[in-house]
LOGU-436546 format. One line per 8 residues: number of its first residue (from 1); their letters; for each residue x, z, y of N, C-alpha, C. Coordinates in steps of 0.2 Angstrom, whole numbers. Atoms other than C-alpha are relative to their C-alpha. Layout:
! residues N
NUM = a = X/Z/Y/X/Z/Y/X/Z/Y | ...;
! end
This chain:
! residues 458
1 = xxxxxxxx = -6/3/-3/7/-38/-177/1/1/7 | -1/-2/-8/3/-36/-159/-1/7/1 | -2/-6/-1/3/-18/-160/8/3/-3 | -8/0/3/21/-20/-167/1/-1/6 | -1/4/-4/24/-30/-154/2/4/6 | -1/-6/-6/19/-15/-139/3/6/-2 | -2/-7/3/25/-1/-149/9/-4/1 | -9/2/-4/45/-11/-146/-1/-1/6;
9 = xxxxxxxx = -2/0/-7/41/-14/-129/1/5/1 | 0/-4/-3/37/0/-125/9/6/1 | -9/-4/0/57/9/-133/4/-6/2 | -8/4/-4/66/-6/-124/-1/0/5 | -2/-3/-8/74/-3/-109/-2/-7/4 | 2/5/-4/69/-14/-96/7/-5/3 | -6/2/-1/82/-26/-90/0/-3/6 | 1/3/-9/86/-30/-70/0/-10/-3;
17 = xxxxxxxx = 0/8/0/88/-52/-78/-7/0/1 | 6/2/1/71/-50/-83/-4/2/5 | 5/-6/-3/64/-38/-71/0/-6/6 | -1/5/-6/68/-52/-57/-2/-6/-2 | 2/8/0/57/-69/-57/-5/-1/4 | 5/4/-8/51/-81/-44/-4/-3/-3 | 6/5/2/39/-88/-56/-6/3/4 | 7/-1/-5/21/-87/-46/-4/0/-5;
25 = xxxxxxxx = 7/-3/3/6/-81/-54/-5/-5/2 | 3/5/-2/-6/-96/-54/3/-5/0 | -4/5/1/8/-108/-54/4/-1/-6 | -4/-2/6/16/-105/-69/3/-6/-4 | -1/7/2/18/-123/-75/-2/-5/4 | -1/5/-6/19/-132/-57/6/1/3 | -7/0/-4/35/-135/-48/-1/-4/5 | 3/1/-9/28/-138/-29/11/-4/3;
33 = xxxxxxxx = -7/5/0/41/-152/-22/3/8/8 | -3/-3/-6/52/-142/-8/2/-3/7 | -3/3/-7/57/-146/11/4/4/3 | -4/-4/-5/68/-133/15/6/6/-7 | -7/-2/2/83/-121/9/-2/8/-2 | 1/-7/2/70/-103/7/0/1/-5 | 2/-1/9/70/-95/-9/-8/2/0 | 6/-1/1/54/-91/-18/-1/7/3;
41 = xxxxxxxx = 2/-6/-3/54/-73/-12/1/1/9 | -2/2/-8/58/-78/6/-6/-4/3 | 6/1/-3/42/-88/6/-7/5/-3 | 7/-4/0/31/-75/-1/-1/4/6 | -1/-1/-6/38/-65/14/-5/-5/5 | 3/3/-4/32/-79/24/-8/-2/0 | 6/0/1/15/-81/17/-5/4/0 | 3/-4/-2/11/-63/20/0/1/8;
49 = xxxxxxxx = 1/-4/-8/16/-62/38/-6/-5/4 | 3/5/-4/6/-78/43/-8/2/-3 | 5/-1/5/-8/-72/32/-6/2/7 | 7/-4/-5/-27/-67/41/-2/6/-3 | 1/-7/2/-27/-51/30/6/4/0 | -8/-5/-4/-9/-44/37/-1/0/7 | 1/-2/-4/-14/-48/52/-6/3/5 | 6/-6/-2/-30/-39/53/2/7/-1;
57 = xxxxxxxx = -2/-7/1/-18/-24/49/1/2/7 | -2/-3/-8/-17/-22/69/-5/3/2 | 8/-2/-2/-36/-16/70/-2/3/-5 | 3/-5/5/-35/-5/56/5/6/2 | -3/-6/0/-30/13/59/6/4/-6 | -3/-3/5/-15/20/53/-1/7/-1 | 0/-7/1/-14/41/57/-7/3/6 | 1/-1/-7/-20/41/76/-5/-5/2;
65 = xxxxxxxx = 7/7/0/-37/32/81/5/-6/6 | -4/6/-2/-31/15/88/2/3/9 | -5/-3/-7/-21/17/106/-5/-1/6 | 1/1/-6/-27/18/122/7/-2/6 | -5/1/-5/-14/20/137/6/1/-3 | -7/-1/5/-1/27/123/-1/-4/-5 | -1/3/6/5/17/110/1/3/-6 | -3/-3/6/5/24/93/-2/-7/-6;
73 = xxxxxxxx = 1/4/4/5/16/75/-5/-2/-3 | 5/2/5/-6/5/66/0/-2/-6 | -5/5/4/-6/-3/52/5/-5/-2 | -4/4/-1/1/-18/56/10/4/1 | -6/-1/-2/16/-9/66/4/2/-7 | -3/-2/5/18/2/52/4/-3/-6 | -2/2/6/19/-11/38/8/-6/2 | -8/3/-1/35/-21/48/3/5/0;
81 = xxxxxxxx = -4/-5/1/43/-6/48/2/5/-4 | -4/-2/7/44/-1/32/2/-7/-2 | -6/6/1/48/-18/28/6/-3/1 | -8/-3/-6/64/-16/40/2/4/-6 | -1/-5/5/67/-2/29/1/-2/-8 | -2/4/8/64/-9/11/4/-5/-1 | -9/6/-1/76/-23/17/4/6/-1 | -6/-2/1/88/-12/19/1/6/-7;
89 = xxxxxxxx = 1/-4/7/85/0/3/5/-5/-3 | -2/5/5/86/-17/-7/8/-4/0 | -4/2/0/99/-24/0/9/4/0 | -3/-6/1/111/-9/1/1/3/-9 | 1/-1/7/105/-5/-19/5/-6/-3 | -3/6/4/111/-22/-24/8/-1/2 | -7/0/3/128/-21/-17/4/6/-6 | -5/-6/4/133/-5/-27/-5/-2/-7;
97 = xxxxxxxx = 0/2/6/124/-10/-41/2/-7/-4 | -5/5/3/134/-26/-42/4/1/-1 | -7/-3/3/149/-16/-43/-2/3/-6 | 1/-6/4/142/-5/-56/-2/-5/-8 | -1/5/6/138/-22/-66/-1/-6/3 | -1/7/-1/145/-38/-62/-1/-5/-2 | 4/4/3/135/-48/-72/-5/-2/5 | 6/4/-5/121/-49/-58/3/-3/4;
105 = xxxxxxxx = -2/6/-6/132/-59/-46/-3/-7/-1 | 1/7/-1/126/-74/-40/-8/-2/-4 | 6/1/2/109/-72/-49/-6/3/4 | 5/-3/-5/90/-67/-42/0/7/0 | -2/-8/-1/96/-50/-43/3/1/7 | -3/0/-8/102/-53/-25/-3/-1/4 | 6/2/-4/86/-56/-18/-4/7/1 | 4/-7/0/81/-37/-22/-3/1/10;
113 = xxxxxxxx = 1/0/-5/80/-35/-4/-5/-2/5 | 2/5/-2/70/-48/1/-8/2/-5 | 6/-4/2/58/-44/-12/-6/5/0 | 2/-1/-2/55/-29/-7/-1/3/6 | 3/0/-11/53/-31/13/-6/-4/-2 | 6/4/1/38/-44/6/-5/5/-3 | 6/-4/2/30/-30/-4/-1/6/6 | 0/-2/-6/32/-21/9/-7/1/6;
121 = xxxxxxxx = 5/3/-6/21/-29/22/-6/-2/-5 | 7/1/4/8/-32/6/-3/8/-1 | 2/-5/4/8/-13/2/-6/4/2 | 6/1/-3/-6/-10/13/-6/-6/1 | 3/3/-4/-15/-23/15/-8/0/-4 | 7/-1/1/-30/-17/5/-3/5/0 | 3/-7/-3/-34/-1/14/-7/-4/2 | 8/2/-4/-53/-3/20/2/4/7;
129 = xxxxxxxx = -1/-2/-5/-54/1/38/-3/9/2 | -2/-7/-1/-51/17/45/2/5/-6 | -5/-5/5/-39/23/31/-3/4/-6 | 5/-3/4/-43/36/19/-6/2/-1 | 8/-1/-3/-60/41/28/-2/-6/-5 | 0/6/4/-62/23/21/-1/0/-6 | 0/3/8/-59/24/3/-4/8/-2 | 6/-7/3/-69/42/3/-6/-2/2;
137 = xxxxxxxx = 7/4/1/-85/33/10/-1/-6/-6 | 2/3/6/-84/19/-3/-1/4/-6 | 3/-3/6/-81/31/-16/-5/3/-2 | 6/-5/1/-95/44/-13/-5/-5/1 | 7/4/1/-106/30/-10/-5/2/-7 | 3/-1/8/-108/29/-29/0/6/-5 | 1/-9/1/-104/48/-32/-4/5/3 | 4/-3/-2/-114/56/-21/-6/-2/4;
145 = xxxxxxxx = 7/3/-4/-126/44/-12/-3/-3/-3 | 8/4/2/-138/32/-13/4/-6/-6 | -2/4/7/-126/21/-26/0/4/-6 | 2/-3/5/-128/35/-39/-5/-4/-6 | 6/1/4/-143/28/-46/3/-7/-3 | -1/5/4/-134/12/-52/4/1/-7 | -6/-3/6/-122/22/-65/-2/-5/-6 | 3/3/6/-134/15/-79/1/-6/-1;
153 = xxxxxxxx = 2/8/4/-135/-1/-76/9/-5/2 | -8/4/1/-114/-4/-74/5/2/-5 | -3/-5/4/-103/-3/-85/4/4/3 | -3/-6/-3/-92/10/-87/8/-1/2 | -5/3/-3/-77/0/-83/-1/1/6 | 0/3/-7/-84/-6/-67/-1/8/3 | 1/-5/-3/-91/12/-64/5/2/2 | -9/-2/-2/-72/18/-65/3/-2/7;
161 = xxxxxxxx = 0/2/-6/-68/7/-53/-1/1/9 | 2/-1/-8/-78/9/-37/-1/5/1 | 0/-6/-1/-79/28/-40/5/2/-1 | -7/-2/-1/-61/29/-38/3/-6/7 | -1/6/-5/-60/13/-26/7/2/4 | -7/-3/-4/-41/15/-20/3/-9/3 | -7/4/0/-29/5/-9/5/-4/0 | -7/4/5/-16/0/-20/-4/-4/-4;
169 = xxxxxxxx = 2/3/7/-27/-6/-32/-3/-8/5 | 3/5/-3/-37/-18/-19/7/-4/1 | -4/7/-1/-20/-25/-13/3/-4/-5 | 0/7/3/-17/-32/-28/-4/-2/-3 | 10/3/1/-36/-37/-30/4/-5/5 | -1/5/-4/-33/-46/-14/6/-8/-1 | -6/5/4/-15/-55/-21/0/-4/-4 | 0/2/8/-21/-60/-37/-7/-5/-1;
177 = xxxxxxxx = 7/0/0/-40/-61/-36/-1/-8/1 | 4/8/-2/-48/-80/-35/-7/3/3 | 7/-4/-7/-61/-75/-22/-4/-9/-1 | 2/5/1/-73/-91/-23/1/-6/7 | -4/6/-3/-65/-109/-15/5/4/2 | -9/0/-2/-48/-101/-14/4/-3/-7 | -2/1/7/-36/-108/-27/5/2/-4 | -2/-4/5/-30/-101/-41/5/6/-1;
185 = xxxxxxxx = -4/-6/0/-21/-86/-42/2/4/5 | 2/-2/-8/-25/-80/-23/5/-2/3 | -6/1/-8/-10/-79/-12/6/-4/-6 | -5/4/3/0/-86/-28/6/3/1 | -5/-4/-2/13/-73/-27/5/2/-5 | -5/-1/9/30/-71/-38/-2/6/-1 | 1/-6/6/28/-61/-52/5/9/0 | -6/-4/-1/43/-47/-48/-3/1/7;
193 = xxxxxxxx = 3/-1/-6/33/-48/-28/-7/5/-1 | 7/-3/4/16/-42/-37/1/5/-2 | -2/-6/5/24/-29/-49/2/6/5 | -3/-7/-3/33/-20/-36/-5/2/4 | 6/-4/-4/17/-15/-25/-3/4/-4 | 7/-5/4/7/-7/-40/5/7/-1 | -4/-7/1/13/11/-38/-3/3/-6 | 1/0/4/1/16/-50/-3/-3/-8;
201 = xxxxxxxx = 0/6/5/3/4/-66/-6/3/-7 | 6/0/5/-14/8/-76/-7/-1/4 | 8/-2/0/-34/7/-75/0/5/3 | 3/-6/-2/-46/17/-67/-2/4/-4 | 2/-5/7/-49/25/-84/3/6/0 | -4/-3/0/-35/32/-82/2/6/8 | -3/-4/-7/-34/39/-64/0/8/0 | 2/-8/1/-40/57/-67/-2/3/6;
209 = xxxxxxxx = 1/-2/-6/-40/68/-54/2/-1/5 | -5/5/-7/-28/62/-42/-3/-5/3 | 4/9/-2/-39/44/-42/1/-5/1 | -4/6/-1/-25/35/-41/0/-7/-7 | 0/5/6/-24/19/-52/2/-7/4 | -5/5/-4/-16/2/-49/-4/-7/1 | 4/4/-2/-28/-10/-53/-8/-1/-3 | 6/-4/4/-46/-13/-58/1/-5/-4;
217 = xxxxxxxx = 0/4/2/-53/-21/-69/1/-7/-2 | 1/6/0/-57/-37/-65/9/-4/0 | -7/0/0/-36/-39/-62/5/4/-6 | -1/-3/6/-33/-30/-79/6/-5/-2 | -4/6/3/-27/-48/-87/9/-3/4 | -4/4/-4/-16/-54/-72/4/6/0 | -4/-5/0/-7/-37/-72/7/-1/-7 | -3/2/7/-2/-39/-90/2/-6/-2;
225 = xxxxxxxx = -3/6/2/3/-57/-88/8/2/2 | -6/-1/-3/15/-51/-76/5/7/-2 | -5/-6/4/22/-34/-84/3/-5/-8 | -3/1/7/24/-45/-101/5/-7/3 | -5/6/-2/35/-60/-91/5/6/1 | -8/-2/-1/47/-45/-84/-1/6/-4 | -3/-4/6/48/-34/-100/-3/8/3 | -2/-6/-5/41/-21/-90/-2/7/-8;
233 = xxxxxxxx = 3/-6/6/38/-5/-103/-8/2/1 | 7/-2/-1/21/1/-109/0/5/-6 | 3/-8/4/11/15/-120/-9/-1/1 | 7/2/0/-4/11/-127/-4/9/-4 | 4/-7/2/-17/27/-129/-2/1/-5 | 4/-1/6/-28/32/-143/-8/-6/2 | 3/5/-3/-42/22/-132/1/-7/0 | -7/5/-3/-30/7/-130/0/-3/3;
241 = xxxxxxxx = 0/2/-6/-29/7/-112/9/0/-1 | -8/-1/-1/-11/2/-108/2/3/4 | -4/-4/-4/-1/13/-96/8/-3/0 | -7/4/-2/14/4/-89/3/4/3 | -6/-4/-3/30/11/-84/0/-4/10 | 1/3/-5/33/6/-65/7/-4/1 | -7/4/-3/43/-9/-60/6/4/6 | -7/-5/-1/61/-1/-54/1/-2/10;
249 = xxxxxxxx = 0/0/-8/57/-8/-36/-5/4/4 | 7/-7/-3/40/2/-33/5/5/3 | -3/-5/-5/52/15/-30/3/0/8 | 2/1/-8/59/7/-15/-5/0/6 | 4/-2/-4/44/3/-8/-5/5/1 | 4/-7/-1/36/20/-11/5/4/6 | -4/-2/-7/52/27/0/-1/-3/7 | 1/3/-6/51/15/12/-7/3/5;
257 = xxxxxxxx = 9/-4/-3/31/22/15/3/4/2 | 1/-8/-1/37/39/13/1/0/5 | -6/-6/-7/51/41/27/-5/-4/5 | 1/4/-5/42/29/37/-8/5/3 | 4/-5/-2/25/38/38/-1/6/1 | 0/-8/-1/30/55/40/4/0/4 | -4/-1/-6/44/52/50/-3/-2/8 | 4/6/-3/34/39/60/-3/5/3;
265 = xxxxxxxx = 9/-3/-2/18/50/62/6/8/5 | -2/-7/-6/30/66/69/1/-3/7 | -2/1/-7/37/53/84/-7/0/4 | 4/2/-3/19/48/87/-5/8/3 | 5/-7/-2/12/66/87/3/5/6 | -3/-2/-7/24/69/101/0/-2/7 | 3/4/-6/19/55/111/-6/4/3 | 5/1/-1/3/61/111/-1/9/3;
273 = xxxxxxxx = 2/-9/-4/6/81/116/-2/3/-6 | 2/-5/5/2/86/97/6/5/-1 | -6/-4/-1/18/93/95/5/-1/8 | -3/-2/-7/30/99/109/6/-2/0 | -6/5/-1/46/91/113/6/5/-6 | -3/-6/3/55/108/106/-1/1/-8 | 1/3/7/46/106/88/1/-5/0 | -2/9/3/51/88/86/6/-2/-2;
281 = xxxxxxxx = -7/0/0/68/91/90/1/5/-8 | -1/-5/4/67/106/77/-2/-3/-6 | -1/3/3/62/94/65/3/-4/-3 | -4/5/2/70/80/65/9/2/-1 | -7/-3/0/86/89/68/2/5/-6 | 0/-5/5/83/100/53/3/-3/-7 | -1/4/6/87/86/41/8/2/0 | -7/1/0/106/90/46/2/5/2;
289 = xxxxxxxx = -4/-8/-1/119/102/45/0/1/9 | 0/-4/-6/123/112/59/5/-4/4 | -3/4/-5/138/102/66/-1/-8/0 | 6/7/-1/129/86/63/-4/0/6 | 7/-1/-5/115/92/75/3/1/6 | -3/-2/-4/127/96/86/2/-7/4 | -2/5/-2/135/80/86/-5/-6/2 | 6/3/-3/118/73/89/-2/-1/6;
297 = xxxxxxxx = 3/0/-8/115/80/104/6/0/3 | -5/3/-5/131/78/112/0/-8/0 | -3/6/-2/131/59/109/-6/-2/7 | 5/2/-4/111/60/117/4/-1/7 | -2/-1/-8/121/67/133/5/-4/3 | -3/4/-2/135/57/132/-1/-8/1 | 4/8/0/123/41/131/-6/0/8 | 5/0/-7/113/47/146/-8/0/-1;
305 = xxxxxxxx = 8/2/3/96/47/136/-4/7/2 | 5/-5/-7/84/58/151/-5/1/-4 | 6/-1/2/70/53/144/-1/5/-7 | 2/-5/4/61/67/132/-2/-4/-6 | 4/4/6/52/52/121/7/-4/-3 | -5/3/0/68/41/122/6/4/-6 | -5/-7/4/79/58/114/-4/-1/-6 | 4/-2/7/64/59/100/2/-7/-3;
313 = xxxxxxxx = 0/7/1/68/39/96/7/1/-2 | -4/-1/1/84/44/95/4/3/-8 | -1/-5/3/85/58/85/-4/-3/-7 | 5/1/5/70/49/74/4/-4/-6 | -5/6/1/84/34/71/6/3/-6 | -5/0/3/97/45/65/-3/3/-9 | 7/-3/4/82/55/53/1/-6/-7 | 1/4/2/78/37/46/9/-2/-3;
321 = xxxxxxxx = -5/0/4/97/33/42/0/2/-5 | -4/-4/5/101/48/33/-6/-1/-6 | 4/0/8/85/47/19/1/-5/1 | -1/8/3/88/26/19/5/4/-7 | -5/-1/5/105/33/12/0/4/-7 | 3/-5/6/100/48/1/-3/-7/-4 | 4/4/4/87/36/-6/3/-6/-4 | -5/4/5/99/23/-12/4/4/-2;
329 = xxxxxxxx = -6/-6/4/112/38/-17/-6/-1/-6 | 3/-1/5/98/42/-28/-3/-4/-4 | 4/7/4/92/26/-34/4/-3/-6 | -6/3/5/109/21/-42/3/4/-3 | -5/-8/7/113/39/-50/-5/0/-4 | 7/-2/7/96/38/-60/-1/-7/-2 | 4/7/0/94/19/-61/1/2/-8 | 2/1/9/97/21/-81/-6/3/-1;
337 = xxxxxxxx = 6/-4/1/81/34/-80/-5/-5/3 | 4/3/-2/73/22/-69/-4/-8/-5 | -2/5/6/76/7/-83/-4/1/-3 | 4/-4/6/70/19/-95/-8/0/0 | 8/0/-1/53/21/-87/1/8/1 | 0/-6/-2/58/41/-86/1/4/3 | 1/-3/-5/61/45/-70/-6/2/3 | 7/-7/-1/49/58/-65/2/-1/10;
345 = xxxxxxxx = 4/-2/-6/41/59/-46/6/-8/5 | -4/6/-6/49/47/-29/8/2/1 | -6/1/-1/64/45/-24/2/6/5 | -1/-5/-7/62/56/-8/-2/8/-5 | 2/-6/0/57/72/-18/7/0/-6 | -5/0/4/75/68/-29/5/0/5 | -2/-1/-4/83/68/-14/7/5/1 | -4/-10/2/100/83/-11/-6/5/6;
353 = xxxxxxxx = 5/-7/1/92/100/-7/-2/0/8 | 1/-3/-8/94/101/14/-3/-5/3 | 5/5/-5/85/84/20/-7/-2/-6 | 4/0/4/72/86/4/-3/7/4 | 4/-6/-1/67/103/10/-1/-2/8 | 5/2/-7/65/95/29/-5/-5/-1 | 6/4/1/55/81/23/-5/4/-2 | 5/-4/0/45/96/15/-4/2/6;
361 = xxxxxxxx = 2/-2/-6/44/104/30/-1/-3/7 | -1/4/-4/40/91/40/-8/-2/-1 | 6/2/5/25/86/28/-6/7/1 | 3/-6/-1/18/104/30/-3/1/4 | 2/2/-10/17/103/50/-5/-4/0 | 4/6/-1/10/85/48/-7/5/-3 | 4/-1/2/-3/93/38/-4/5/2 | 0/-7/-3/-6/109/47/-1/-3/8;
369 = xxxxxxxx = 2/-1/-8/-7/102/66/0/-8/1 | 3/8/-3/-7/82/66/-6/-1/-5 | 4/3/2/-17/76/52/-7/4/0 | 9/-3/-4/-31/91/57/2/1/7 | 0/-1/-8/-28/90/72/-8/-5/2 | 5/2/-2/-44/84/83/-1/-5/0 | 2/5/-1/-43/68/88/0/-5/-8 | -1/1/8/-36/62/68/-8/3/-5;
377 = xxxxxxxx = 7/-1/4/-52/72/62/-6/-4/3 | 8/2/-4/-64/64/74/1/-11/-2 | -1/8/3/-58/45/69/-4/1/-8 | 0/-1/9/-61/52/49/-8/2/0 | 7/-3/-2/-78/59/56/-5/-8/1 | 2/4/-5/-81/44/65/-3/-7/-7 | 1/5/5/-77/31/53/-4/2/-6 | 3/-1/6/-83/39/36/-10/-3/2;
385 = xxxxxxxx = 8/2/0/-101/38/44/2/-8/1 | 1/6/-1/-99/20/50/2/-5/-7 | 0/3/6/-92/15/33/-6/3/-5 | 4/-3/4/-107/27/25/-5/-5/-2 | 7/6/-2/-120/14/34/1/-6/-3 | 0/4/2/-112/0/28/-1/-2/-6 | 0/-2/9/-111/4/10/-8/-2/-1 | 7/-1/5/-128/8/10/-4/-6/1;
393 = xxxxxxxx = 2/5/-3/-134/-8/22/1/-5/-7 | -4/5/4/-123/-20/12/-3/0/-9 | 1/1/8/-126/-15/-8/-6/1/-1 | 7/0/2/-144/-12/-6/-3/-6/1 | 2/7/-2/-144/-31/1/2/-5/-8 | -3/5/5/-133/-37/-15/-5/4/-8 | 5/-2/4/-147/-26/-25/-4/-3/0 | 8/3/-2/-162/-33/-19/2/-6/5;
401 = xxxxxxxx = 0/6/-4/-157/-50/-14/-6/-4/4 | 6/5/-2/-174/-58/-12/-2/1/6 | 3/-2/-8/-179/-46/2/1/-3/6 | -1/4/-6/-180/-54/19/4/3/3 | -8/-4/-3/-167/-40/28/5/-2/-3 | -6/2/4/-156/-44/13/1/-5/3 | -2/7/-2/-157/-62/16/4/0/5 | -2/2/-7/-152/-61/35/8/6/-3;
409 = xxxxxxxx = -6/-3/0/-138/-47/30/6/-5/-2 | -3/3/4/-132/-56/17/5/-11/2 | -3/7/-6/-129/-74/30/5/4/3 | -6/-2/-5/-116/-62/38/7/1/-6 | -4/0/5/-107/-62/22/6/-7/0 | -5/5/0/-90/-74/23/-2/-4/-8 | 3/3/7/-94/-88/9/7/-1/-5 | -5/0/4/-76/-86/2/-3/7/-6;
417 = xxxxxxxx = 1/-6/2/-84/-69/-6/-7/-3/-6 | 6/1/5/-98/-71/-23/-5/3/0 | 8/-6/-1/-113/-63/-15/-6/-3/-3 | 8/2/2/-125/-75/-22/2/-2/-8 | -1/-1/7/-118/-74/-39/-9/3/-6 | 3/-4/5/-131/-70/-53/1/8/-4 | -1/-5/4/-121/-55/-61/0/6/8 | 1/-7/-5/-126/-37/-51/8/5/4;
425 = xxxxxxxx = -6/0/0/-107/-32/-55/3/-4/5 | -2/6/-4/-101/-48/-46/-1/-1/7 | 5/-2/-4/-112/-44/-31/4/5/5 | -2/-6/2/-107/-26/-30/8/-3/4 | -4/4/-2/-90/-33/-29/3/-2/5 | 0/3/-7/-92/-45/-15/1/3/6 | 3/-4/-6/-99/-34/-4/6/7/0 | -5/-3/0/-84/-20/-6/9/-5/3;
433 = xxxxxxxx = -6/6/-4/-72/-34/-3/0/-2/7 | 3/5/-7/-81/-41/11/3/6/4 | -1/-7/-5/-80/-21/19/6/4/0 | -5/-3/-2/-65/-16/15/7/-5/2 | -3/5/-2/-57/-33/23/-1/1/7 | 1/1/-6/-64/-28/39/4/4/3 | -3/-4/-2/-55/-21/52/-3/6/4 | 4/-7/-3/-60/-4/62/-5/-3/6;
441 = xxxxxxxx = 4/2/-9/-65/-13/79/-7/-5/-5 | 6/3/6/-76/-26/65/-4/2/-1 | 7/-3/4/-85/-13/55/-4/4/6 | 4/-1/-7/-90/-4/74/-3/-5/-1 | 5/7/-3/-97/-20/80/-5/0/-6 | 6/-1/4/-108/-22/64/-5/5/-2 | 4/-6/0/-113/-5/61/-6/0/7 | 5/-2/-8/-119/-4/82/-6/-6/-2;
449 = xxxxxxxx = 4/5/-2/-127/-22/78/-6/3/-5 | 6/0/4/-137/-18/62/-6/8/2 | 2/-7/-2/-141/-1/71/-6/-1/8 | 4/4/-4/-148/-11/85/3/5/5 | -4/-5/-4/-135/1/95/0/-6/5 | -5/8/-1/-127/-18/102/-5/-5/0 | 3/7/3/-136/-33/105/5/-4/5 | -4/3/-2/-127/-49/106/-1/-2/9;
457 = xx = 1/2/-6/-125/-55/124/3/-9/2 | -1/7/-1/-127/-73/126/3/-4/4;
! end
């Protein structure tokens, strides 16, 4: 019967009533009295931004090691400004799609917006510090280093897991997770808020080569409470791991990333002398036809904007308009494929053909003169050892507990985390959690301390 059951999910079309619920995962059967007039998805929004794991996104590296006398992006800047953006996706989708079907008037299908600017600001929030350097030291830990030797004694669930150890999956580890004395269902976050951050909705069984996956194990349960409340599609293997189609808002917040950190990273590669004022403009102006470009730079003149940074801000602004729009043009021409579960690739690479082929070539540049560029590699140089050391300090403690080094590491361990747990697994865990909660300036300070680089000054 319950392979009856997934095998019709899977052929029904997903449906926007369903797809949208403010129930809360951990509350599901409480009705918390209220003092105020916000919707449920207005305080998730709010209980991410007050949050102490959003606001340690200011001290974690977004592209460019943390700022000196120039300001560029962190994480934190980045994650309000795609949520800026995802607001306006959302809420821009929902007026044309309530002309398209006036049945969602005056229901939570008008809150698209709001939902997700909240996923938004969570869609980072389980990067480990210093960015991808980051989740390539956790992984090779167990790939290549001194965590190999544990293979045998994990399963092969958990092995998947930490030998793929990705960002998306963490942040809805951190969302969901009961981490020990927090209460029930972590941040307790609506169902439809949760759904839309998992970009990719299956296991680490599943990641393959690419290493993407959406959640791990231990959050397997909580994934499928929540895809089976909003009807989301699935597809079960020969193994019967499930593979879920992706909630119809993931799209927005994938857009919102894209234009943001690629657009984002050009003005910041400008700031810093990586590119030249002449390429930046050739960029950003390339999104648009030839009398557009034009019309661009005469308003710069006729606005009086002198400055060379101030024109790039300008120019970056009109950039940013024109994919919001694209992006919602294309969101509402495929939304039946989206329903379906079978639209193929993001919303930015469906895009029409002349601000697609500059976000290509924009992505080319970035990769070719900022993201190798020196300073970008010497952060990735940087951090990977600092996260190498800690990996090996940290798990060789929650290995061999009894040791007296252990002991003392393991006192620095926050007691929200299960490091004196009995299961090896569970251990393991803590200490991943713990490490990739820290922020960049953090995991320094510990690396110099237990390196005896630092000592406290009293």
């Amino acid at each position: 019967m319950k392979e009856i059951i997934e095998f019709l999910h899977y052929f029904c079309d997903m449906k926007w009533i369903q797809l949208i619920s403010n129930k809360r995962l951990g509350q599901e059967h409480k009705h918390a009295e209220r003092h105020d007039d916000r919707s449920e998805f207005k305080r998730d929004y709010d209980r991410l931004i007050y949050s102490a794991p959003f606001r340690r996104l200011q001290n974690k590296t977004q592209v460019f090691p943390l700022p000196g006398s120039i300001f560029v992006h962190n994480r934190l800047t980045h994650s309000l400004e795609v949520s800026s953006l995802g607001q306006s996706l959302g809420n821009d989708i929902c007026v044309l799609l309530k002309k398209k079907h006036p049945e969602l008037t005056n229901t939570l299908f008008e809150e698209i917006g709001t939902i997700v600017s909240a996923a938004c600001l969570a869609h980072d929030m389980g990067n480990p510090p210093f960015g991808h350097s980051g989740e390539k030291a956790i992984q090779t830990y167990f790939t290549e280093g001194r965590g190999a030797i544990l293979k045998e004694k994990l399963s092969p669930g958990f092995w998947d897991d930490i030998t793929h150890f990705e960002g998306n999956a963490n942040a809805f580890r951190l969302l969901t997770h009961r981490f020990r004395g927090r209460r029930e269902g972590g941040f307790v976050m609506t169902y439809s808020m949760l759904a839309s951050i998992v970009k990719y909705p299956f296991s680490s069984d599943l990641a393959g080569k690419h290493g993407k996956f959406g959640f791990f194990i231990s959050e397997k349960e909580s994934y499928r409470k929540v895809a089976e409340e909003l009807g989301i599609k699935c597809e079960q293997n020969q193994n019967g791991t499930l593979k879920y189609a992706r909630h119809p808002l993931v799209y927005l917040v994938e857009a919102a990333d894209d234009i943001c950190y690629e657009i984002m990273d050009i003005e910041d590669a400008h700031k810093l002398k990586i590119l030249s004022f002449e390429e930046t403009k050739d960029l950003l102006l390339g999104f648009f036809e030839e009398e557009t470009q034009q019309d661009i730079l005469k308003r710069i003149q006729e606005e009086g904007v002198s400055d060379l940074n101030e024109q790039v801000v300008y120019m970056r602004a009109c950039v940013i308009g024109k994919l919001e729009r694209e992006c919602v043009n294309t969101f509402v021409e495929h939304e039946e494929e989206i329903l379906n579960g079978e639209f193929e690739g993001s919303l930015i690479k469906n895009i029409s053909k002349l601000p697609r082929d500059a976000y290509k070539h924009c992505t080319e540049v970035s990769v070719q003169k900022i993201y190798n560029s020196k300073p970008v590699l010497d952060i990735e140089l940087s951090g990977y050892k600092i996260m190498e050391t800690l990996m090996n300090v940290f798990i060789s403690a929650a290995i061999n507990p009894e040791r007296f080094y252990s002991q003392q590491l393991i006192k620095r361990v926050s007691s929200q985390y299960d490091i004196h747990s009995k299961d090896l697994e569970t251990r393991i865990m803590a200490i991943i959690d713990y490490i990739s909660g820290m922020t960049d300036i953090y995991a320094l300070d510990i690396y110099q301390k237990i390196n005896g680089i630092s000592l406290p000054i009293v």
